[in-house]
PADRENTOR-908238 format. One record per residue (C-alpha): residue number from 0; x, y, z. Coordinates in steps of 0.25 Angstrom, whole numbers. Layout:
BEGIN
{resi->NUM | east->X | north->Y | up->Z}
...
//
This chain:
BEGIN
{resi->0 | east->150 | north->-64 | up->59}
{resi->1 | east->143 | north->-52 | up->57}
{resi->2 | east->128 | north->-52 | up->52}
{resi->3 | east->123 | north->-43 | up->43}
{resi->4 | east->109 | north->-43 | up->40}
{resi->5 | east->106 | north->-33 | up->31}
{resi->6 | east->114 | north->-20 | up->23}
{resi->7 | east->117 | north->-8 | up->32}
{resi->8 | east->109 | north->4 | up->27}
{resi->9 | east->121 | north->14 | up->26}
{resi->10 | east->112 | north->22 | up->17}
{resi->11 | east->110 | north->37 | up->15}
{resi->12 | east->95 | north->43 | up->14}
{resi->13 | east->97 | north->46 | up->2}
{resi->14 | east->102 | north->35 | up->-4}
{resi->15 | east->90 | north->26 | up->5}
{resi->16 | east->81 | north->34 | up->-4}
{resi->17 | east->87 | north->29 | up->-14}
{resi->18 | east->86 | north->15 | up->-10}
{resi->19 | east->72 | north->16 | up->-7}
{resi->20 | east->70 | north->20 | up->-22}
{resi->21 | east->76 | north->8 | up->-25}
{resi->22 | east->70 | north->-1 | up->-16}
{resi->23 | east->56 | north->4 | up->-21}
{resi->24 | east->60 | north->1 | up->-37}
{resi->25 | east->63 | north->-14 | up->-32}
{resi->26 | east->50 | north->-13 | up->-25}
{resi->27 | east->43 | north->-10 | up->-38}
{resi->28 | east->49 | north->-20 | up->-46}
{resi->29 | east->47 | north->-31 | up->-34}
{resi->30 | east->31 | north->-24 | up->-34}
{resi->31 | east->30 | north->-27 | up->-49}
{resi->32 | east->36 | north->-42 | up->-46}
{resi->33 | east->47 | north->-40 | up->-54}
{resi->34 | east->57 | north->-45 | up->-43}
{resi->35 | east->51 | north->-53 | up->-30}
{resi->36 | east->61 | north->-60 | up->-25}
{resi->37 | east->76 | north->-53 | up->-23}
{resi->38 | east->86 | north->-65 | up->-23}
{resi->39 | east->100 | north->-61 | up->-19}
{resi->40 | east->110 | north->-69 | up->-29}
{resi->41 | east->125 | north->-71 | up->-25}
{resi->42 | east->137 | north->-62 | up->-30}
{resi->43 | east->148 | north->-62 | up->-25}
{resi->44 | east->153 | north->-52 | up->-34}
{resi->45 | east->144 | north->-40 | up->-29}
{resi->46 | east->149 | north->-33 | up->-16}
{resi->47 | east->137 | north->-41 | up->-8}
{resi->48 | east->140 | north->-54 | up->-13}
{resi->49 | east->124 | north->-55 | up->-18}
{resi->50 | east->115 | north->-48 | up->-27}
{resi->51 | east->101 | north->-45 | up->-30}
{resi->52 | east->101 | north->-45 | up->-47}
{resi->53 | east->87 | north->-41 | up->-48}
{resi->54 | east->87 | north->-30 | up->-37}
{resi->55 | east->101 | north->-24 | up->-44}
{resi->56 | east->93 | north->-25 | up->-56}
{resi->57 | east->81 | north->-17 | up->-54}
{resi->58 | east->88 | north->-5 | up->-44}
{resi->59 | east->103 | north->-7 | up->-51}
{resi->60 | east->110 | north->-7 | up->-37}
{resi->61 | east->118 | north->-18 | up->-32}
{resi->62 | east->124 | north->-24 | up->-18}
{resi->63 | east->121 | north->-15 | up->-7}
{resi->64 | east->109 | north->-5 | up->-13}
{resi->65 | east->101 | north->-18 | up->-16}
{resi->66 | east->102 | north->-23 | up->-3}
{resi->67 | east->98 | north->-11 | up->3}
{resi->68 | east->86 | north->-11 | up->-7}
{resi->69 | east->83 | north->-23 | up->-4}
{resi->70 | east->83 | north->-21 | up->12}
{resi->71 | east->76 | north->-8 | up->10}
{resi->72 | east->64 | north->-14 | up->3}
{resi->73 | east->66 | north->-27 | up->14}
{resi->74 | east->63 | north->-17 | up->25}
{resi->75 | east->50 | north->-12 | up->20}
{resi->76 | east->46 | north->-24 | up->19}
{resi->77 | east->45 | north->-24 | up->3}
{resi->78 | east->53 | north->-36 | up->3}
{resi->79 | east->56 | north->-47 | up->12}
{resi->80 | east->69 | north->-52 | up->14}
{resi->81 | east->74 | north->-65 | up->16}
{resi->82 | east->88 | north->-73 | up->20}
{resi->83 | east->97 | north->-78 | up->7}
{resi->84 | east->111 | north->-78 | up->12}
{resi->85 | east->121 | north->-74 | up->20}
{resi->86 | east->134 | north->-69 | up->16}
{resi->87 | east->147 | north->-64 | up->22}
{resi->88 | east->157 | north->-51 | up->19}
{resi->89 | east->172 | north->-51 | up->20}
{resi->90 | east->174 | north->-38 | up->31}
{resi->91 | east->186 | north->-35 | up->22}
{resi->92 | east->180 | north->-34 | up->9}
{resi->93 | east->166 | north->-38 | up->11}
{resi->94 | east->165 | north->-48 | up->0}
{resi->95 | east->157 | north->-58 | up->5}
{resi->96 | east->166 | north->-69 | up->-5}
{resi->97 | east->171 | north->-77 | up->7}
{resi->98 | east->174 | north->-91 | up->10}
{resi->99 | east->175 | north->-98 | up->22}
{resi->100 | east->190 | north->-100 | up->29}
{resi->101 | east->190 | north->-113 | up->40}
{resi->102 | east->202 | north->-108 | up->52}
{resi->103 | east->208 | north->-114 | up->64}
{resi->104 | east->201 | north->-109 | up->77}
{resi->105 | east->214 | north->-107 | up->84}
{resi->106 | east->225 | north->-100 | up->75}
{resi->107 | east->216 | north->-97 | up->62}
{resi->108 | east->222 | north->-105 | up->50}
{resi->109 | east->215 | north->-110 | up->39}
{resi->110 | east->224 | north->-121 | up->37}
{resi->111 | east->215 | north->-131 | up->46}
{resi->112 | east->213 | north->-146 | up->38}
{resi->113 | east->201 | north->-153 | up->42}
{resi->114 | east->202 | north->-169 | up->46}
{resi->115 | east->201 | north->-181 | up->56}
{resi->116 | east->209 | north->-177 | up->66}
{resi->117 | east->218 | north->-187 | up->74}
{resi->118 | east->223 | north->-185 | up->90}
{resi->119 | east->234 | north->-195 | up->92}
{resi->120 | east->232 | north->-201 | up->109}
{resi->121 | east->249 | north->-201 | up->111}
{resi->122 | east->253 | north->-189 | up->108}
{resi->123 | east->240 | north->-180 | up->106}
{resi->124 | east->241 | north->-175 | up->92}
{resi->125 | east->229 | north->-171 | up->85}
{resi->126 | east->231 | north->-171 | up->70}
{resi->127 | east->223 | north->-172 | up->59}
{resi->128 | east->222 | north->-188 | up->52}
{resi->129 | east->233 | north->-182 | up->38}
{resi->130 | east->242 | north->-178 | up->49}
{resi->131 | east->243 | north->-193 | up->54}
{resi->132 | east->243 | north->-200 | up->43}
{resi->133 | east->257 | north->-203 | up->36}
{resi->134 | east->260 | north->-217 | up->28}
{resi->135 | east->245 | north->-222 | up->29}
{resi->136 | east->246 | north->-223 | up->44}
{resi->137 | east->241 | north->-213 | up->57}
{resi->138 | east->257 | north->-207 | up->63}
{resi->139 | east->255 | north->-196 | up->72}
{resi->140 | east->260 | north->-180 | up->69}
{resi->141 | east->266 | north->-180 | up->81}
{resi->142 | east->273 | north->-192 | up->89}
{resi->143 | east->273 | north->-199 | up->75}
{resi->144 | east->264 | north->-212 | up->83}
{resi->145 | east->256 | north->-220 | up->73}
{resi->146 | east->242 | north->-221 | up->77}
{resi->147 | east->235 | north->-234 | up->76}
{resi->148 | east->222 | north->-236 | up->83}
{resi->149 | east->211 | north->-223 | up->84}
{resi->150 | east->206 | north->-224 | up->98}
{resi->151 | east->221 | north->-227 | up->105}
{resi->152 | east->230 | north->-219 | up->96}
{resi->153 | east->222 | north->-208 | up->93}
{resi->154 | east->207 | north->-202 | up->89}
{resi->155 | east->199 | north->-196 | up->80}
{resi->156 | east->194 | north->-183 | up->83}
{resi->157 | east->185 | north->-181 | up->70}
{resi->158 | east->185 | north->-171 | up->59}
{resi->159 | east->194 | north->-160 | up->64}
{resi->160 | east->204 | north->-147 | up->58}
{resi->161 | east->217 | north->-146 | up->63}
{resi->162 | east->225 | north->-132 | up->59}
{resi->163 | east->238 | north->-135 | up->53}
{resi->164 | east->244 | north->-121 | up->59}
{resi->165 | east->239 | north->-122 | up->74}
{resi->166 | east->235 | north->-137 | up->76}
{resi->167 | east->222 | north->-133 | up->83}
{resi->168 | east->213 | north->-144 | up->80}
{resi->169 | east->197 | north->-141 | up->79}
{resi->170 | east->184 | north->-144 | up->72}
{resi->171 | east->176 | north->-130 | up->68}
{resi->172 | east->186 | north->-119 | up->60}
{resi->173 | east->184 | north->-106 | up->62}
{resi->174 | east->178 | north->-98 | up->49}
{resi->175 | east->186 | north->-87 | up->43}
{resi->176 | east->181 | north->-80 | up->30}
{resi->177 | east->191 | north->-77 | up->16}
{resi->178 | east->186 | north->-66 | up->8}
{resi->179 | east->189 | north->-70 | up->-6}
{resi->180 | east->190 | north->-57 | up->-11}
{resi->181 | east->200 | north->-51 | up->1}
{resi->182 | east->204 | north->-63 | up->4}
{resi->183 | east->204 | north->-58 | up->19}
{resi->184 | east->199 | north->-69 | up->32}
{resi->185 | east->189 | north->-64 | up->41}
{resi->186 | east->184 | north->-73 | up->53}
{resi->187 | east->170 | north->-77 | up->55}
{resi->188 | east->165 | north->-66 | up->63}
{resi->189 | east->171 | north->-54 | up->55}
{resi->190 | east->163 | north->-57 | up->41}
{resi->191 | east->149 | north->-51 | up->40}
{resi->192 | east->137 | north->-58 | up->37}
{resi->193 | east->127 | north->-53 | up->28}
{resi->194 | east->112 | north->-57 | up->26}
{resi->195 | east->108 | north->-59 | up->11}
{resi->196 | east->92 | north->-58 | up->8}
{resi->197 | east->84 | north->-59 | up->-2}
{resi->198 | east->69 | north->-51 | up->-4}
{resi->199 | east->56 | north->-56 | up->-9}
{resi->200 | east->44 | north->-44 | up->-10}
{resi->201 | east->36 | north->-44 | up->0}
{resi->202 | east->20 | north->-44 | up->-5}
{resi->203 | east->16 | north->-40 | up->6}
{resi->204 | east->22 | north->-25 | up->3}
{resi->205 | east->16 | north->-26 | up->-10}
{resi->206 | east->6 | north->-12 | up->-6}
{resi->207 | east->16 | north->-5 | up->1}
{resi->208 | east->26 | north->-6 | up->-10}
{resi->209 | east->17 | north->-2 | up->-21}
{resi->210 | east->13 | north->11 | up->-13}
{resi->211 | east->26 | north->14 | up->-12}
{resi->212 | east->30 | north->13 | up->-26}
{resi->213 | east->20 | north->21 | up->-33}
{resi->214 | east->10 | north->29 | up->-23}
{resi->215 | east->18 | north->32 | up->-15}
{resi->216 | east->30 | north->39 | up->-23}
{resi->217 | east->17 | north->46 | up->-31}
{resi->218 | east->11 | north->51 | up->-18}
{resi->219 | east->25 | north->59 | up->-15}
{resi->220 | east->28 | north->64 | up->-27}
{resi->221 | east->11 | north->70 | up->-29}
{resi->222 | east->17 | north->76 | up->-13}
{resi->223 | east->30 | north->82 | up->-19}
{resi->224 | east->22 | north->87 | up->-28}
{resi->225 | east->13 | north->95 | up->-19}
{resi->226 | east->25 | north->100 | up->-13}
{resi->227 | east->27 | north->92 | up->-4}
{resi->228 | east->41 | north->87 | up->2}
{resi->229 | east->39 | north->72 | up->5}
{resi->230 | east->47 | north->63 | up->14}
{resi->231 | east->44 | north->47 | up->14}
{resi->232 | east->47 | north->40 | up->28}
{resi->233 | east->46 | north->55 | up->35}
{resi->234 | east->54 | north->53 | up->50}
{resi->235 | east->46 | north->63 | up->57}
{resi->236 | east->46 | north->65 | up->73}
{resi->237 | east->35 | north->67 | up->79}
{resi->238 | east->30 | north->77 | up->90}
{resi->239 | east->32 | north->65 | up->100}
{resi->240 | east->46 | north->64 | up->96}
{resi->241 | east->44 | north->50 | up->88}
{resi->242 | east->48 | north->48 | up->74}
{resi->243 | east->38 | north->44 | up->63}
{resi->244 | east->41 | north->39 | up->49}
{resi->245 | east->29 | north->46 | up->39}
{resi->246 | east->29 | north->38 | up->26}
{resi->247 | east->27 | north->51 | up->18}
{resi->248 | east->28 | north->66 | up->24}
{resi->249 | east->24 | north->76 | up->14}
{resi->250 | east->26 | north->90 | up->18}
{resi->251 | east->25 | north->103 | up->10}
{resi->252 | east->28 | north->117 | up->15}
{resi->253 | east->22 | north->129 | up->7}
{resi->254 | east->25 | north->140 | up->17}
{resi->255 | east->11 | north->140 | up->20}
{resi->256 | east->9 | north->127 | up->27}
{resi->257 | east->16 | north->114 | up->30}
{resi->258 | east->11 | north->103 | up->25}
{resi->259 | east->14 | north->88 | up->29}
{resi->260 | east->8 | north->76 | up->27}
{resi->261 | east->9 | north->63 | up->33}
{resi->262 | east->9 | north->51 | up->23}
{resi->263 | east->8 | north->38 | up->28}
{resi->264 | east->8 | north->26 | up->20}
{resi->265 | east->-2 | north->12 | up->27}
{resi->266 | east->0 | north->1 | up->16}
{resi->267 | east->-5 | north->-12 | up->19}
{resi->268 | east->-10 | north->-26 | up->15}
{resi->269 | east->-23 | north->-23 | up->26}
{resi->270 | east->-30 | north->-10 | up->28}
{resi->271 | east->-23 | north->-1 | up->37}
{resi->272 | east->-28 | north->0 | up->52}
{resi->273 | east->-30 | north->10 | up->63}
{resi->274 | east->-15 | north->9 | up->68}
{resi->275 | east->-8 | north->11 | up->57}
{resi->276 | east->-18 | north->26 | up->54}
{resi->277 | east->-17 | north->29 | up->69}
{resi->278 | east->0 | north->28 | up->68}
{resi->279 | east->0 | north->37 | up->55}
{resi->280 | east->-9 | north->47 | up->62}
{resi->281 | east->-1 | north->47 | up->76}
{resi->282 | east->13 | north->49 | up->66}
{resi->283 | east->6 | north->62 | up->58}
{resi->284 | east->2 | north->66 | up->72}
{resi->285 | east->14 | north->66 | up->79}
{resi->286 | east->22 | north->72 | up->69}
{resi->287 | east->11 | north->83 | up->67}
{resi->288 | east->6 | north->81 | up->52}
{resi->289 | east->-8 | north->82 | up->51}
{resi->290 | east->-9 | north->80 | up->36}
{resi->291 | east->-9 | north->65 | up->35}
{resi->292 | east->-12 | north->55 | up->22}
{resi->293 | east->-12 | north->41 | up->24}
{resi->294 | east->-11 | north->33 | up->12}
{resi->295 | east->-17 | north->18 | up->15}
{resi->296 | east->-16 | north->5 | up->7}
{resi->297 | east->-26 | north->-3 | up->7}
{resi->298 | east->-35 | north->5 | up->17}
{resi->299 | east->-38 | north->8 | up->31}
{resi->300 | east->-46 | north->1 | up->41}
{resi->301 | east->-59 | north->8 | up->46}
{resi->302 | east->-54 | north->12 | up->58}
{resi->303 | east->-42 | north->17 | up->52}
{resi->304 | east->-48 | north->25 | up->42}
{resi->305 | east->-59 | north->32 | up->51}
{resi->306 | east->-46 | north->36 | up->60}
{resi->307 | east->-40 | north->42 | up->48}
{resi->308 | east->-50 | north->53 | up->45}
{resi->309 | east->-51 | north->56 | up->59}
{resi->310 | east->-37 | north->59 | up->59}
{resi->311 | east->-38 | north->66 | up->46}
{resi->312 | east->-28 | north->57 | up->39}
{resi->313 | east->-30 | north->56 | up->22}
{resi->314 | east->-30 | north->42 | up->21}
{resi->315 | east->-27 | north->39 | up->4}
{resi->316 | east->-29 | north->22 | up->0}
{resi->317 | east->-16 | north->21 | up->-10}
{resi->318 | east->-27 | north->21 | up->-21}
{resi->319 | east->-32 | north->35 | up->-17}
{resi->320 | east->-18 | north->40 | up->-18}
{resi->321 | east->-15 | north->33 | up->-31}
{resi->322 | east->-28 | north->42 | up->-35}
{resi->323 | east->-23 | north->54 | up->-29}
{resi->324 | east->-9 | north->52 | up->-36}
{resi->325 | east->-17 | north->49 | up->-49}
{resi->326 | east->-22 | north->63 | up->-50}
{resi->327 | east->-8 | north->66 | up->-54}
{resi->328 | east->2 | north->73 | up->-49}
{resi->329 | east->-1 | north->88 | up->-43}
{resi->330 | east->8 | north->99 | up->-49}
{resi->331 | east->19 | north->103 | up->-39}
{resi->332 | east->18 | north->113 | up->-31}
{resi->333 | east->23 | north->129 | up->-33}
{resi->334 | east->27 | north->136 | up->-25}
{resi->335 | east->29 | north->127 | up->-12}
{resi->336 | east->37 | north->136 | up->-2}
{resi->337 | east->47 | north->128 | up->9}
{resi->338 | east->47 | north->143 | up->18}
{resi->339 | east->35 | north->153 | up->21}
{resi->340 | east->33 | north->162 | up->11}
{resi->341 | east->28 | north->178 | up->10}
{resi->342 | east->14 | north->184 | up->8}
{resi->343 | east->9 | north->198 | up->10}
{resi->344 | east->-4 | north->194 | up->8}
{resi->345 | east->-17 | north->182 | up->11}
{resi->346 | east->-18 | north->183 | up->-6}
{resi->347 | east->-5 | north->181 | up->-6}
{resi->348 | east->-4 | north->170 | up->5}
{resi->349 | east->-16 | north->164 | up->-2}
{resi->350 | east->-11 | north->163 | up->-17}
{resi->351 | east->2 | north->156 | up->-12}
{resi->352 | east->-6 | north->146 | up->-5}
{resi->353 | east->-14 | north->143 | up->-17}
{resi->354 | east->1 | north->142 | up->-24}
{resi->355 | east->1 | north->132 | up->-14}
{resi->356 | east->-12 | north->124 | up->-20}
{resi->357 | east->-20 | north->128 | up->-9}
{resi->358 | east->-35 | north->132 | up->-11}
{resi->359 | east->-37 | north->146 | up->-1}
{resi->360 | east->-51 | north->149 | up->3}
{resi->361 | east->-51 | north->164 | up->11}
{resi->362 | east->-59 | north->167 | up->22}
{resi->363 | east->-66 | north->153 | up->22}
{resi->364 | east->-76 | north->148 | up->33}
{resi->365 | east->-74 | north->134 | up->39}
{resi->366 | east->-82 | north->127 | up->47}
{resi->367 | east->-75 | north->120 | up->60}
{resi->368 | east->-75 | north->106 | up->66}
{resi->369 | east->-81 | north->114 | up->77}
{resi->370 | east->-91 | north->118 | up->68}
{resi->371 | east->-87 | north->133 | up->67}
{resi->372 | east->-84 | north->142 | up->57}
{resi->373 | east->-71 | north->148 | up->54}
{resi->374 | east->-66 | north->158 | up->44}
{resi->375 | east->-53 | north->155 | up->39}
{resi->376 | east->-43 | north->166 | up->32}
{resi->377 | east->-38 | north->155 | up->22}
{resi->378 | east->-41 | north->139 | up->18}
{resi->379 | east->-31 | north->134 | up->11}
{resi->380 | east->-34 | north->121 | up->5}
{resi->381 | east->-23 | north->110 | up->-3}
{resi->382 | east->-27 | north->98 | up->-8}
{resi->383 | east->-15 | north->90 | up->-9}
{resi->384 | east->-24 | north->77 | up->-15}
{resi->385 | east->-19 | north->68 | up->-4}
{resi->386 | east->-23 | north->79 | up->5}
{resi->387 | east->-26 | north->93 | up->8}
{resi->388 | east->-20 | north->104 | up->17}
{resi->389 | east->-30 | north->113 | up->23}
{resi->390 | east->-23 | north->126 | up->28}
{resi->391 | east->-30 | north->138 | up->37}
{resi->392 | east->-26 | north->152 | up->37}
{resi->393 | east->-27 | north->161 | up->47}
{resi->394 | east->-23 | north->176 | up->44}
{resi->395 | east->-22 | north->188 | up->55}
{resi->396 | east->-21 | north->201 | up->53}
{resi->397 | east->-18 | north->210 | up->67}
{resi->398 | east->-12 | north->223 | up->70}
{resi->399 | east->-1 | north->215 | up->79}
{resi->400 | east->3 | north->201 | up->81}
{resi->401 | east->-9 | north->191 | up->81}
{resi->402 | east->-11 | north->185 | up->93}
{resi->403 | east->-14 | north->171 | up->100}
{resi->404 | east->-29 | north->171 | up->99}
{resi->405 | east->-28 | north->173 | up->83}
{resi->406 | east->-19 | north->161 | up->80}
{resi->407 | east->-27 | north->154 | up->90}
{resi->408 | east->-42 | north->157 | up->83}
{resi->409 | east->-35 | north->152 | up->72}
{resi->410 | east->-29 | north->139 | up->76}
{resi->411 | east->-42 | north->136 | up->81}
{resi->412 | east->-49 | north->138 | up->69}
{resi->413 | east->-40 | north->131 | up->59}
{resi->414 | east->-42 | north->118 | up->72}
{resi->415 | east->-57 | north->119 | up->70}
{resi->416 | east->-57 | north->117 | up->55}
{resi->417 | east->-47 | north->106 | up->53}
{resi->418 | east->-36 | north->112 | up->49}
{resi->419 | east->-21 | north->110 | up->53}
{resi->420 | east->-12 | north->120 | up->43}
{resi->421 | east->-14 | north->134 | up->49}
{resi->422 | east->-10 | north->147 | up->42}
{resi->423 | east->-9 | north->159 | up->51}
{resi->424 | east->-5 | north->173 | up->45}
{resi->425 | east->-4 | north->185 | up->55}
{resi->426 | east->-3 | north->199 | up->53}
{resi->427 | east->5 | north->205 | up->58}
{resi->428 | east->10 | north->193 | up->67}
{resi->429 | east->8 | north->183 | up->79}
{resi->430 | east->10 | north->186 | up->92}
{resi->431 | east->20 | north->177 | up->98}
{resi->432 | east->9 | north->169 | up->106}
{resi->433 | east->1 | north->167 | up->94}
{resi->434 | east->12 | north->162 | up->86}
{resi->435 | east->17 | north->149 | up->97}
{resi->436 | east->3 | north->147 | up->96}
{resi->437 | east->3 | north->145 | up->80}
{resi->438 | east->17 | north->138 | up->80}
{resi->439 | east->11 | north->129 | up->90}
{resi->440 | east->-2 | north->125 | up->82}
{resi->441 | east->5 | north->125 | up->70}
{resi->442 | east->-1 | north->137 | up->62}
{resi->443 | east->8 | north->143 | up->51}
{resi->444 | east->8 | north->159 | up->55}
{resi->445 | east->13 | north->170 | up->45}
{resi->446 | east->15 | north->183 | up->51}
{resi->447 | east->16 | north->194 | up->44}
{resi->448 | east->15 | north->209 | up->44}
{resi->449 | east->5 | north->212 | up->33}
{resi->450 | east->-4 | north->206 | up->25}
{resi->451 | east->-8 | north->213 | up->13}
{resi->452 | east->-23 | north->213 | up->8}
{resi->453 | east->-27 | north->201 | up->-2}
{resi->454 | east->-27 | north->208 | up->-15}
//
């Protein structure tokens, strides 16, 4: 007899977005104590043979979509399931309304009487007790001998079945199962068994849940609108070739810069450690995001926070982020562009980056972590709230194709200050050295052929 344990999640992803939805709306209302404990109640009108009323209720779904709910918010841990019941499918129709058949080992029937069963000594016949008896007295099937005395005409041999179509004589039937609905008969081993659970909420997900149901969903939509494109429980590989899961990748690309940010979400019932910093970090490191919000609940250890400011990781307690949030929602965005755009001019370049919500200073002096001064062509500045981009433009202007040493200057001066979004504009162009050069640092070049004087 097969053993299945729980529903096979055959699911497309869109339709598991869909159960996540709904597996969030029975989180809320079990948050709210409105339902704790999730009973299964016997039906053997529905296609499962059980139901959940007050789940069907609340998500107006029924048979498997519940199940899957219910499994979904069982593996993150929001509930905890526990054994009710097991029932069995016909293969045929999968109705689980079956009833036991008893069957004769040997040829199969059905038609197996139970009783004492008789073995006469002189002839050897093995019979049930009804079968000897005629006119009050013990007369034998089969040579027709009356037997007198147990012990010297015949025994007992207890509580046996005997088939009326084969003779075979035995204690234990075999099982075989009727679908009342198809009526068809399946042995033992060809019907399926299927677990039944109920759930209970489990407290101890009380803080994840309620981050999840309200911050959460508010600090994505303040991202979308910042133009960001978000993605929840990001796959991303990694330069070492392993796969990471980021709870929320926000990236917004304006044709200027790409910005991503790596989001990750530490709720628990103690503050959160070193480890648990240290494995964010070493994620955002390997899949080369250096902008890297950490939103804690309740707080982080010592060590853990004095790790993450030198790692330049924002780290936001949920009650900061609901403050952020509070401020209400920014207005979206104009004019994001998905593709490089066109400029003939640095006014020009500058005005659509202040389209962008960037603050420009020109021709600014900033001091170095080496304690040097640099003069930088453009500082662009965007407070996003939960963090801010700091962009570095470098512009070149050359009778023919800017070289290495340029780009390199550059790179090194955009390192010293700390800042990681580089901008490189060269007229008329790069030579081919310098340009592996910036691709390999990372630097967004713009070559063009002429820049116009700043009106």
């Amino acid at each position: 007899m097969a053993e299945v344990n729980e529903p096979v999640n055959n699911t497309t992803p869109a339709t598991q977005i869909e159960q996540n939805e709904k597996a969030m709306r029975l989180g809320a209302e079990m948050l709210a104590g409105r339902i704790v404990d999730i009973r299964p109640e016997l039906d053997f009108t529905s296609e499962l043979g059980f139901i959940y009323p007050a789940v069907e209720q609340v998500l107006a779904v029924k048979g498997g979509e519940v199940v899957s709910t219910l499994e979904l918010l069982a593996d993150k841990g929001i509930v905890k399931r526990e054994f009710f019941d097991k029932f069995i499918h016909c293969p045929q129709c999968l109705s689980v309304v079956l009833r036991p058949s008893t069957r004769c080992p040997k040829c199969g029937s059905g038609n197996i009487p139970r009783g004492r069963v008789f073995e006469h000594f002189v002839c050897k016949y093995v019979g049930l007790e009804a079968e000897f008896i005629h006119k009050g007295r013990y007369i034998c099937p089969k040579c027709g001998q009356e037997l007198r005395t147990i012990g010297s005409d015949y025994r007992s041999l207890g509580m046996l079945r005997k088939c009326r179509d084969c003779d075979e004589v035995f204690n234990i039937p075999i099982i075989k199962w009727r679908c009342l609905k198809c009526s068809s008969l399946t042995a033992e081993d060809g019907v399926s068994e299927v677990n039944v659970y109920s759930y209970r909420f489990n407290e101890a997900k009380r803080g994840w849940l309620e981050f999840e149901l309200k911050p959460k969903s508010q600090l994505i939509e303040f991202l979308k609108k910042r133009g960001y494109e978000v993605k929840e429980n990001a796959e991303v590989k990694g330069r070492s070739g392993a796969k990471h899961s980021i709870d929320i990748l926000a990236t917004r690309d304006d044709g200027v810069i790409t910005c991503n940010i790596a989001i990750g979400i530490k709720v628990a019932g103690d503050e959160i450690g070193l480890g648990e910093i240290f494995n964010f970090d070493d994620i955002a490191y390997d899949i080369g995001i250096h902008d890297k919000i950490l939103v804690v609940a309740p707080a982080l250890g010592k060590e853990a926070e004095k790790y993450a400011s030198l790692q330049r990781i924002n780290v936001l307690g949920v009650k900061d982020l609901e403050t952020v949030l509070a401020g209400g929602v920014p207005k979206p965005s104009e004019g994001v562009k998905r593709e490089p755009f066109e400029f003939n001019s640095k006014s020009q370049f500058i005005e659509y980056l202040k389209q962008q919500d960037y603050e420009i200073e020109e021709n600014t002096e900033v001091t170095g972590r080496s304690g040097a001064e640099h003069s930088i062509d453009i500082l662009a500045t965007r407070d996003d709230a939960i963090i801010t981009h700091r962009v570095v433009v470098g512009i070149e202007l050359a009778e023919e194709a800017v070289g290495l040493e340029k780009v390199f200057d550059f790179d090194d001066k955009a390192y010293d200050i700390g800042i990681l979004a580089k901008v490189f504009i060269a007229v008329p162009g790069l030579t081919q050295e310098a340009r592996q050069f910036a691709q390999r640092q990372k630097i967004k070049v713009f070559e063009v052929n002429d820049l116009e004087p700043s009106s």
